[in-house]
N, C-alpha and C positions, 0 to 999 in steps of 0.2 A: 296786742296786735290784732285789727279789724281787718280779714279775708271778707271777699268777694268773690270768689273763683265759686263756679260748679263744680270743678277738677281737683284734687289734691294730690301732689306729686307726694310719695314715700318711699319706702326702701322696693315694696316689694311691686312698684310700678303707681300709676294711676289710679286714682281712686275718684269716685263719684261724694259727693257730700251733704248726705241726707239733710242736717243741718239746713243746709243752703237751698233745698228741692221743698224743704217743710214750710223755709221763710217764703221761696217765692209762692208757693200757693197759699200759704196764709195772706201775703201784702195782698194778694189777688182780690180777696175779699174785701178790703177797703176801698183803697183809691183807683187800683188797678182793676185790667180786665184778663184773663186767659182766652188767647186767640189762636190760634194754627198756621203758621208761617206755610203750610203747603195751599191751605184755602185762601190765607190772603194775597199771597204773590200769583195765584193764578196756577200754582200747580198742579193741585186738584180742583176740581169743582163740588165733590161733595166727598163725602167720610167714607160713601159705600164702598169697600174691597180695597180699602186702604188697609195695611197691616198692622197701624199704630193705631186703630181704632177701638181697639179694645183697650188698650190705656190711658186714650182719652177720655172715654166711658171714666174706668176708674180713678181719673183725675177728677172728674166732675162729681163723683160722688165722694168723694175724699169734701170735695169742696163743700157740697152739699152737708153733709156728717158735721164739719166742720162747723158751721153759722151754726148748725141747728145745734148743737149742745155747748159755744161759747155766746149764744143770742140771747139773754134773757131783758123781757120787758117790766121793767121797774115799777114804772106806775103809768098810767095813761090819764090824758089831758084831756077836759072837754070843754072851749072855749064858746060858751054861748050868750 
């Protein structure tokens, strides 16, 4: 059985599912982009004194971390 949810319901209530928070910022890296549904609908205009701004910060370096130790360059091409 293939879930989708962010949420997982169990006994002891709601649960969050790391699982699922690790895939979407990994996909993020490929095809995808991470964006801020408060800066794109116009809710904020910028990050300063937002209070999620400090876990955006650590999304982005999560991201960052990420490429950089699954990124390696194989061989390089010189077409001349």
């Amino acid at each position: 059985m293939i879930r989708n949810e962010i949420k997982i319901k169990s006994e002891e209530g709601e649960l969050f599912d790391k699982k699922q928070i690790a895939l979407a910022i990994r996909n993020s890296t490929f095809e995808d982009d991470l964006k801020c549904s408060l800066l794109e609908d116009g809710i904020l205009d910028k990050c300063q004194g937002c209070s999620l701004k400090y876990i955006c910060n650590g999304i982005d370096q999560v991201v960052d971390s990420y490429m950089e130790k699954t990124t390696e360059i194989v061989n390089n091409f010189n077409f001349d």
